[in-house]
Each structure stands twice: as structure tokens, then as C-alpha cells.
C-alpha positions in Angstrom: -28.2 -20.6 -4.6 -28.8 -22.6 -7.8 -28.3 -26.1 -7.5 -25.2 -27.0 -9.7 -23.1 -24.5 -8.3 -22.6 -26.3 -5.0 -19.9 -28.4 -4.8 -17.6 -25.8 -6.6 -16.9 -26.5 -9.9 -13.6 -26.0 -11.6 -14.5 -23.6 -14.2 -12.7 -20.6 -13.9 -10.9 -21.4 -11.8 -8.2 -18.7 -11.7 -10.8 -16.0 -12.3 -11.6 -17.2 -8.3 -7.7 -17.5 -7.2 -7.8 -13.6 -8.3 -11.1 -12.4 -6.3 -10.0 -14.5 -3.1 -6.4 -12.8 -3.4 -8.0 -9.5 -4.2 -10.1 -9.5 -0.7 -7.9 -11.6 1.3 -10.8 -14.1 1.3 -13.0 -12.0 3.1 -15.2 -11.0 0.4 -16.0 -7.5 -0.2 -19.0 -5.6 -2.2 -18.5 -4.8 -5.6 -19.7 -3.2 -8.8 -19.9 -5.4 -11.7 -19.7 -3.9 -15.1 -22.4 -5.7 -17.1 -23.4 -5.0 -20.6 -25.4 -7.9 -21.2 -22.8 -9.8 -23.5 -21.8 -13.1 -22.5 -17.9 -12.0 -20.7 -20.0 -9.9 -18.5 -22.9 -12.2 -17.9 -20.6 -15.0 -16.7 -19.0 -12.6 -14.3 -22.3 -11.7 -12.5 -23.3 -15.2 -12.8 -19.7 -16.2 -10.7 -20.3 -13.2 -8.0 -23.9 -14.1 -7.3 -23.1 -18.2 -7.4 -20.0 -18.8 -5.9 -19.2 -15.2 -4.9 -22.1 -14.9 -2.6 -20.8 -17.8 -0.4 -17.8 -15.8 -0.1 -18.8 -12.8 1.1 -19.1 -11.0 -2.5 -21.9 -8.6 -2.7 -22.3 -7.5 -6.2 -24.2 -4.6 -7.4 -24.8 -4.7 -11.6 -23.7 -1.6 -13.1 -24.9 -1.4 -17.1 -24.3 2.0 -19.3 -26.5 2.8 -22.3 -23.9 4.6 -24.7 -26.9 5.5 -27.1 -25.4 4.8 -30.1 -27.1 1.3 -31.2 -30.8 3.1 -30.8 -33.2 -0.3 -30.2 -30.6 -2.7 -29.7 -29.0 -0.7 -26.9 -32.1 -0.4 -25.2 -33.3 -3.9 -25.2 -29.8 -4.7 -23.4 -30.5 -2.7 -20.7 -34.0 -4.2 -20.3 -32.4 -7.5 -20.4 -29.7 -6.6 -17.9 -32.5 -4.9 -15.9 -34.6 -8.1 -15.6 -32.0 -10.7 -15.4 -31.3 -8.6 -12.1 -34.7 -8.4 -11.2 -35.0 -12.7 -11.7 -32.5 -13.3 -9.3 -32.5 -10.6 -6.9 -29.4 -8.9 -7.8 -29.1 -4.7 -7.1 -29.1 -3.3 -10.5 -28.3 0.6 -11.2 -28.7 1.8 -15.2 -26.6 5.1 -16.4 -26.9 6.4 -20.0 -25.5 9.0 -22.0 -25.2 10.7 -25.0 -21.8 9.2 -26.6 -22.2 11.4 -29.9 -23.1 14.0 -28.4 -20.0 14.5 -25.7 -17.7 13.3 -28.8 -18.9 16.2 -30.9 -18.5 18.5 -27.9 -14.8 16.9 -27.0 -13.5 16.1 -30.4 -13.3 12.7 -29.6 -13.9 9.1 -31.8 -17.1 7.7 -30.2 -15.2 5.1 -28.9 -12.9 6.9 -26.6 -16.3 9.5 -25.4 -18.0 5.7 -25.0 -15.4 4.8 -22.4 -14.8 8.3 -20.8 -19.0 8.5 -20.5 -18.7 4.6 -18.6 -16.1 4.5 -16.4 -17.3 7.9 -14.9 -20.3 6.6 -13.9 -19.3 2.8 -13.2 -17.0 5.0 -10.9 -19.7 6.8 -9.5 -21.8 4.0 -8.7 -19.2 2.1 -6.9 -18.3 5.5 -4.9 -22.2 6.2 -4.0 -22.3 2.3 -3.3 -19.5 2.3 -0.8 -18.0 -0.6 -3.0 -14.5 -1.8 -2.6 -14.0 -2.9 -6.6 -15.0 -1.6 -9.4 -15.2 -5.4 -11.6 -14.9 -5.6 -15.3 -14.8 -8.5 -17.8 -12.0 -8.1 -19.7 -10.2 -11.4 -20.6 -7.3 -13.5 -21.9 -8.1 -12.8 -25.6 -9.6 -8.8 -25.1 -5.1 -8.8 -23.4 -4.1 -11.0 -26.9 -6.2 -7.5 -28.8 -4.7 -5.4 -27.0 -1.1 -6.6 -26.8 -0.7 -6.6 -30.5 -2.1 -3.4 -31.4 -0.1 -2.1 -29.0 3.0 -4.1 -30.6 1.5 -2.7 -33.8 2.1 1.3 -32.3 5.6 0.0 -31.3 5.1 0.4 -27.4 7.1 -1.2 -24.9 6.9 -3.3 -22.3 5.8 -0.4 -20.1 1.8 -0.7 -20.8 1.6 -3.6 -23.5 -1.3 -4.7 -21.9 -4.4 -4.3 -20.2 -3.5 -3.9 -16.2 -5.4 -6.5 -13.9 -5.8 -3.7 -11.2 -5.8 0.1 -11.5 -7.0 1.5 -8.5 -10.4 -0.1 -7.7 -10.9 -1.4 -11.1 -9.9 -4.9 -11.3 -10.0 -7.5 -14.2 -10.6 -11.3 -12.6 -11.2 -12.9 -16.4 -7.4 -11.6 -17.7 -6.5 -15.3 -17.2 -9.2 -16.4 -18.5 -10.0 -17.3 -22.0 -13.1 -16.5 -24.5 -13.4 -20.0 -25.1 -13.6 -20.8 -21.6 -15.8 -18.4 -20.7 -18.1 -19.6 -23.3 -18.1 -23.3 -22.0 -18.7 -22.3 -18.5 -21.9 -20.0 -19.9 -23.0 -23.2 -21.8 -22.5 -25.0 -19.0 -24.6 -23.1 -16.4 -27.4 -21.9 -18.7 -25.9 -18.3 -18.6 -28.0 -16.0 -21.0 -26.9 -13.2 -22.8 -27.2 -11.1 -25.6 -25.1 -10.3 -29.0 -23.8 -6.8 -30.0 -24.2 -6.6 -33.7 -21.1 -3.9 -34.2 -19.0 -7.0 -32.9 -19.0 -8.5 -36.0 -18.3 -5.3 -38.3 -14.7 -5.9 -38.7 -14.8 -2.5 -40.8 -15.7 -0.9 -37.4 -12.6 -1.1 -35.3 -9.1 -2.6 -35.4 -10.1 -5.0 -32.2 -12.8 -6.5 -34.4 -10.8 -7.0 -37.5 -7.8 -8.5 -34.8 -10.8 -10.6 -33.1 -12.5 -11.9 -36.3 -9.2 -12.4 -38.5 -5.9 -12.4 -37.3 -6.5 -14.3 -33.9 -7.7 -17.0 -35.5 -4.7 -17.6 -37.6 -2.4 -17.1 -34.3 -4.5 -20.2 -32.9 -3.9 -22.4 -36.0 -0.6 -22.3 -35.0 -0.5 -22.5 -31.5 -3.7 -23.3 -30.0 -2.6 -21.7 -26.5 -1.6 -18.3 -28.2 -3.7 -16.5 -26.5 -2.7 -17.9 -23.1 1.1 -17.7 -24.1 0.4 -14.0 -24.7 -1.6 -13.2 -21.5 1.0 -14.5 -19.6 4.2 -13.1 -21.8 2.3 -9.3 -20.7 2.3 -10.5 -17.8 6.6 -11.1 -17.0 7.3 -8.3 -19.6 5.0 -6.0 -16.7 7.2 -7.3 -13.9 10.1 -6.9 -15.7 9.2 -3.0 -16.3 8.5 -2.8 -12.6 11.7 -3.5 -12.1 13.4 -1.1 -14.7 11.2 1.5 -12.8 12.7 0.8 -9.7 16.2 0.6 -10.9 15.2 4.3 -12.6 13.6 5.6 -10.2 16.6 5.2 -7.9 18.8 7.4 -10.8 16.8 10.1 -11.1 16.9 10.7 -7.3 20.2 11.8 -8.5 18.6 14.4 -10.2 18.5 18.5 -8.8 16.7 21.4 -9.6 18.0 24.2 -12.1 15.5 27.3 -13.1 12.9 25.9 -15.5 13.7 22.2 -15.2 16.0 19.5 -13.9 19.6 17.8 -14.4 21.1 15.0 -13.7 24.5 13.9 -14.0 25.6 12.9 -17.2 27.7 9.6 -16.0 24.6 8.4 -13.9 22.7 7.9 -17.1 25.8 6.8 -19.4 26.9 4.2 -16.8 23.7 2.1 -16.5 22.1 0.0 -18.5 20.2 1.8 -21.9 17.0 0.5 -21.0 17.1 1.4 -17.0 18.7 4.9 -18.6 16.5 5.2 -20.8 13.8 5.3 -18.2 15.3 8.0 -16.3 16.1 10.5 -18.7 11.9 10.2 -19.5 11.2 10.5 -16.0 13.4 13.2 -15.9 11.3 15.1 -18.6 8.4 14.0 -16.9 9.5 15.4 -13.5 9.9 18.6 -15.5 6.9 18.9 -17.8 4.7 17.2 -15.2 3.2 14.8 -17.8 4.3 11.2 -19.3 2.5 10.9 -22.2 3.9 11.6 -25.5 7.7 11.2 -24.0 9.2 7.8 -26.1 11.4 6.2 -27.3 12.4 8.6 -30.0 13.1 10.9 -27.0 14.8 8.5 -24.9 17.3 7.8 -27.4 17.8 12.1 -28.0 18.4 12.3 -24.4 20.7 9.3 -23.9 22.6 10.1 -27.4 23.5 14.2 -25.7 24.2 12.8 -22.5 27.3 10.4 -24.0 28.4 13.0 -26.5 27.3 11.2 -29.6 25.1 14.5 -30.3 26.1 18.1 -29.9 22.4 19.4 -28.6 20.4 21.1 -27.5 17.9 19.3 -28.8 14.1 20.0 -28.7 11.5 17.4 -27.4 7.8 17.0 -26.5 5.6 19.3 -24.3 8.1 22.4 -25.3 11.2 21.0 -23.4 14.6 21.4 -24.4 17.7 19.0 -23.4 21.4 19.6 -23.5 24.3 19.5 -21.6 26.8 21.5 -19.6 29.9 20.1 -17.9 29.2 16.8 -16.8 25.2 17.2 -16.5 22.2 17.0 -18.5 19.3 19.3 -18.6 16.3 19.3 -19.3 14.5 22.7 -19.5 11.0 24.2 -20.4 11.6 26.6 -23.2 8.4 26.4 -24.9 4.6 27.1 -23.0 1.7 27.4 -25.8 -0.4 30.8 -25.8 -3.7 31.3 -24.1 -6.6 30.2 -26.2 -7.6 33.3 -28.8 -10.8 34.1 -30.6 -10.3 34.8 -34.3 -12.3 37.5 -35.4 -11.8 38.8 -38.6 -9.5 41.9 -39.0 -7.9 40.0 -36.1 -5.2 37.7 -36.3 -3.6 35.4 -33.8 0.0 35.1 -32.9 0.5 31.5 -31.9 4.2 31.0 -31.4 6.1 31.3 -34.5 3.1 30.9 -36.3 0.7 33.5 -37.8 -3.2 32.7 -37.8 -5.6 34.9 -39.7 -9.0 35.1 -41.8 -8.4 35.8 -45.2 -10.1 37.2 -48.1 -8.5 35.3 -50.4 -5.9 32.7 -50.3 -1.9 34.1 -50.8 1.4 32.7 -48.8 1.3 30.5 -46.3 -0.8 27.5 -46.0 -4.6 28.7 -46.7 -7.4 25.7 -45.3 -11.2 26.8 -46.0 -14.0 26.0 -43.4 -17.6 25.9 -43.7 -18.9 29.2 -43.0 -21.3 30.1 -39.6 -20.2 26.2 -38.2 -19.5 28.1 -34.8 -17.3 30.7 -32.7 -13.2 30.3 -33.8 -10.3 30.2 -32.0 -6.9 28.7 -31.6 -5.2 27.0 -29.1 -2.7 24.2 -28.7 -3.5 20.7 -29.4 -5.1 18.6 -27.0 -5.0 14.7 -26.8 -8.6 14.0 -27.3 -8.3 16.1 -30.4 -9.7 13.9 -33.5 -10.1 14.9 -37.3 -12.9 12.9 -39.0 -11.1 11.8 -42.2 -12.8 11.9 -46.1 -13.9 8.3 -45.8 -16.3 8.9 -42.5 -13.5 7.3 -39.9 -12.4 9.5 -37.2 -8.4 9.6 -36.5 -7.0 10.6 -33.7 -4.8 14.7 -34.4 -1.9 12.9 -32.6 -2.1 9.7 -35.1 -2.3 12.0 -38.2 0.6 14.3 -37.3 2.4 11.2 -36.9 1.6 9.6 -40.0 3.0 12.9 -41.7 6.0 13.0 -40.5 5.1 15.9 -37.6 7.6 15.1 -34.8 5.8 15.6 -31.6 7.9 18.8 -30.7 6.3 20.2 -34.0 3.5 19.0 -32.9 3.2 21.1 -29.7 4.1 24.0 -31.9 1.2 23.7 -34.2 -1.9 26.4 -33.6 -5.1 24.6 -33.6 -8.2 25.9 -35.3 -11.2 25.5 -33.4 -15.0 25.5 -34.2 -16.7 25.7 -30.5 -14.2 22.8 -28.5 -13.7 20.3 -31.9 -10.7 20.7 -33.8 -11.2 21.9 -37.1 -7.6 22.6 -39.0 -4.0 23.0 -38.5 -1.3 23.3 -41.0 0.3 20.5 -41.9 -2.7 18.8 -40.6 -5.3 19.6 -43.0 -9.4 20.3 -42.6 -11.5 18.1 -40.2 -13.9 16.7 -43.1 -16.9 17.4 -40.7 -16.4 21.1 -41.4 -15.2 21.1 -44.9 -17.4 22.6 -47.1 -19.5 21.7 -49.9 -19.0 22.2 -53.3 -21.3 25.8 -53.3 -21.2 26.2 -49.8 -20.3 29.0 -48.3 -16.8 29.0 -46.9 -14.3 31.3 -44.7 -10.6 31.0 -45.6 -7.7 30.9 -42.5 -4.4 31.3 -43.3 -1.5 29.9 -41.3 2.3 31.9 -41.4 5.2 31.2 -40.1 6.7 34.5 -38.8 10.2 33.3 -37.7 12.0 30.2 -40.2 14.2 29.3 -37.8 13.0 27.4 -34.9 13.3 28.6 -31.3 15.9 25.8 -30.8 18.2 26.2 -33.0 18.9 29.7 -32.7 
């Protein structure tokens, strides 16, 4: 035990409040996430100091994402024999993050964190670990509550969670400036990620490096303000849920969906409402995602009258209303995945999806020629286009820019080269299988076989 750490210093301190509430203040072993930067540096350094007096047996968990080449490797050599200084059970992981992106169709960022958390998951399983500890803080929650604010979520998942499951975040209260001092102060090593300061590399870092800073000249606790603002407006959804929750165990089962009485919804309150009539869809469609606020105002708009319906929403639901209920129904379920061959098309829906010898009605998108087997399917939400200027967006994010609402979205047949998405009209070409000028091409061409949509027949 190093000698300035007896005595218990006051440094961080609510990062301790949250571990001895976490474990009842019996201690338990964990898995620290630890990349080697200074947030996750300090957090080993507090488990093997002050943690170890308290029962906290930490095992270091660090990921190689591959995608920094050198730099990434002398990390994990400096993870690996910090661990190997001071005694501390180390376990390395690495993948191929471009690799299972390509394969996915996801940004690098999103196959980075699917590629971690499955094995910082794994190691805490094979470990027999309670917690699964990361070193996410006060200002990584300031990030992440504005870009959120930025998408226009709500207060349901503004920011980052302090527990999910075994993860758990004991730095949320904690600032980066604090975190900073206390590594000063105990000699805490670390080492510097380069893409941190690449502000063209990422919203965070552009938030981080620019726009933070200008919050903090005005209020030098705005990161702190924030932190804890996410924090009521999370409670505060918890309740809505409840309240919700207890309307929609008004709701019954029809063929193909749900209803619920239209007065239970119009009586309460529009946000607890609002909340039901999603859950409602959700109960239906057996997914969450995708299902806002756009929806929520649909639902609550048929279920008062001040719409005539039915009305189509995500996932290939419809809602409308008979008597005094609401219903939600599924109208709409994609087609199977099919291989286009030429001399083959695909019916997808109400849309049309052939190879074409030469471009003529429709919306006609060229693909580089021999990139891979083709098919079409629905869109998937790890789906991602890379764009003309190298940056990868998201198939969701781009339909939205365009004006796609997500039950066109759902509609949409998908072009696929192997798993990646590679066109979809309306959409456009993924520019990592456009080809070049003088390249050898194969032209698809998307129809629409009925105008009218299923929905408003």
C-alpha cells in the first residue's frame, strides 16, 4: 500500500460514496476498464489504493481496437506493465475494429465499442466478477447530454446511466479537472491518445475541445450543474414510467396488436400519455427504438380526435381507432432477405428491385462491378453509408436528414454487397462502392409497383 494513500484522502471523494454504496461496503471483485489514459488510470489507481482496504479486488481489463497501429500497441504494453509493477491481474483482448465494421456496416466507432464491451463482459463473466467498472465522468455526461440535446432526445436517456447491469460508472460525479489533480497528486502515469485532439474526428472531440470550454467561461461548475440536471431529469422519467406503466396495464389484446382505451390516454397527463401510447407500440412491435416523439404525438392526436387515422408508424405498425379505443396493429413485416441475380428481380414491398441494362424509370443507382454477392433486405440499425467526403453516417441519420419518415424508412429495400449496405432509393450509393470514373459498373433499378401506400388505401 503506497504510503500517501493512508489516512484517506479526500480526493474523489464521491467516486468512493458510489463503490461503498454499490457493494454495501463489503467490497466485491471487479473488472476495471483501463485503456491507459489518465480517467482510467486514476480508477485502477483508487481500486488498488483505497479499494484494496475495502475489500475491492480489481482485475485490469484493456482492448486493443487496432486502429492506431504503434500507438495502440505501446498502450497495451504500458497497461500491461503498469499491472505487472504493482501486482495487479491484467487480462489484454484485441480485435480487428475495421474489419468487423466492414463486415457489419458499422462507423468504427460503434464496431470499437461492440468489439470492447463483449469482451470487458467476458472477462468479468470468466472472472466471476461482480462489476464490470468504467471511467466515464462528469464532463464524458456534459458530451453526452448535449449531443443528445442536439438529436432532440428526451429526458428518457439524456445521459450516460451510472449502472446498467454490471457495468457501473463511479467517476459520473466526478470531474476531468478533478481527476487530473488527483493523478498529479499521486504520481498517476498515463498515456495520451493522439485521435483526442482531432476535433475533425468526432462530434465528442469538437464538443470536448470547443464548446465546453465556452460553457465553463460562463459558469465554471457547468459541467457539474449538468451532471446533476441528467441526473433529476432521470428520476423524473422513472417516474413517468411508472405512472405509464400503470396505463398501459389497461391495455388488451386484439389479433396483430394491442388497444387501449381511448379516455385512459386522453385523461392523463401528455407526457405520462405519451409514454404509454409508445409502450403500447412497443408491447406490439417488441422493440423501443425508433418509436418518438413524432409518434407519440400521432398516437395521442387519433386517440382525442384531433386526427381521423389510421395512421402509419415505425417498425410497420398502424394506429387508429374504433369506438372508444385505440389500436395499434402490425400491418407491415419486411420480406425475407433475396439474392439479386440478374434476369431476377426482387419484390420488396411496394417496391421493385432489379439489374438493369441500362438506366429507364424508376430511381437507377450504379455499383461497382464484382464488389461481392447482392441482395436486398430491410434496413438494419447498424446500417452505415460512408459519405463523399470519407465520414461514415449512420442509414438511419441520412434518411432523416432527407426527409424519410421512419415508416418510409421500414419500407425502403436495401441493397446489399455481402452484409454492408450499399444503396437504397431515396438514400443514394454508399461511396465505398461507387465506382470510378472507367470502372466497371452494374446498374440496379428501384420501382414502385403500387403509388398508393398500404395505409392509405
Amino acid at each position: 500500500m503506497p504510503e500517501q494513500m493512508r489516512g484517506a484522502a479526500p480526493e474523489l471523494a464521491a467516486a468512493k460514496q458510489f463503490l461503498l454504496e454499490l457493494t454495501g461496503g463489503r467490497g466485491a471483485p471487479v473488472v476495471a476498464a483501463v485503456s491507459g489514459g489518465v480517467d482510467s488510470m486514476c480508477l485502477l489507481h483508487l481500486l488498488y489504493t483505497w479499494g484494496a482496504e475495502r475489500g475491492f479486488f480489481v482485475t485490469a481489463a484493456h482492448f486493443n481496437h487496432q486502429l492506431r497501429g504503434a500507438e495502440a500497441d505501446r498502450d497495451e504494453q504500458f497497461v500491461r506493465a503498469y499491472c505487472a509493477g504493482h501486482g495487479i491481474p491484467f487480462v489484454a483482448g484485441r480485435g480487428d475494429t475495421r474489419a468487423l465494421a466492414r463486415e457489419r456496416g458499422l462507423s468504427e466507432e460503434e464496431a470499437a465499442r461492440d468489439l470492447r464491451y463483449a469482451f470487458l463482459e467476458r472477462t468479468a463473466e470468466e472472472g466471476g466478477c461482480a462489476f464490470l467498472l468504467t471511467a466515464h465522468h462528469a464532463d464524458d455526461n456534459a458530451e453526452t447530454v448535449l449531443l443528445n440535446l442536439l438529436r432532440g432526445t428526451g429526458s428518457a436517456g439524456l445521459g450516460i446511466p451510472a449502472r446498467r447491469g454490471r457495468i457501473a460508472r463511479p467517476f459520473l460525479a466526478v470531474t476531468r479537472g478533478e481527476l487530473a489533480a488527483y493523478a498529479e497528486r499521486w504520481g498517476v502515469p498515463h498515456v495520451e491518445d493522439s485521435t483526442n485532439a482531432d476535433t475533425a474526428a468526432a462530434s465528442r472531440n469538437l464538443l470536448r475541445r470547443q464548446v465546453l470550454p465556452v460553457l465553463k467561461s460562463i459558469n465554471p461548475r457547468a459541467v457539474e450543474n449538468m451532471a446533476r440536471a441528467s441526473v433529476f431529469l432521470a428520476e423524473e422519467s422513472a417516474a413517468l414510467d411508472k405512472y405509464a406503466s400503470e396505463l398501459l396495464a389497461l391495455a388488451r389484446p386484439v389479433p396483430d396488436g394491442s388497444s387501449i382505451p381511448r379516455a385512459a390516454l386522453t385523461d392523463a397527463p401528455e407526457p405520462v400519455a405519451a409514454r404509454a401510447a409508445l409502450a403500447l407500440c412497443a408491447q406490439v412491435c417488441g422493440r423501443r427504438q425508433d418509436l418518438g416523439s413524432v409518434e407519440a404525438s400521432m398516437l395521442l392526436a387519433l386517440a382525442a380526435g384531433r386526427t381521423r387515422g389510421p395512421v402509419a408508424l415505425s417498425h410497420g405498425l398502424r394506429a387508429r381507432r374504433t369506438g372508444g379505443l385505440l389500436l395499434v396493429e402490425r400491418v407491415f413485416r419486411p420480406p425475407e432477405p433475396a439474392e439479386l441475380r440478374p434476369g431476377k428481380p426482387v419484390r420488396f414491398g411496394e417496391w421493385g428491385v432489379r439489374l438493369a441494362q441500362t438506366p429507364g424509370g424508376g430511381e437507377t443507382v450504379s455499383l461497382m462491378a464484382e464488389a461481392g454477392a447482392l441482395s436486398v433486405t430491410a434496413w438494419r440499425p447498424s446500417d452505415h453509408l460512408q459519405m463523399a467526403n470519407g465520414r461514415s453516417r449512420s442509414f438511419k441519420r441520412i434518411c432523416t436528414d432527407r426527409g424519410i419518415p421512419a415508416w418510409d424508412r421500414d419500407r425502403l429495400p436495401v441493397v446489399r454487397i455481402g452484409e454492408a449496405a450499399a444503396a437504397a432509393p431515396g438514400v443514394g450509393v454508399s461511396a465505398s462502392f461507387a465506382p470510378k470514373p472507367g470502372e466497371r459498373a452494374v446498374l440496379i433499378t428501384f420501382n414502385k409497383y403500387i403509388e398508393e401506400k398500404e395505409h392509405e388505401k
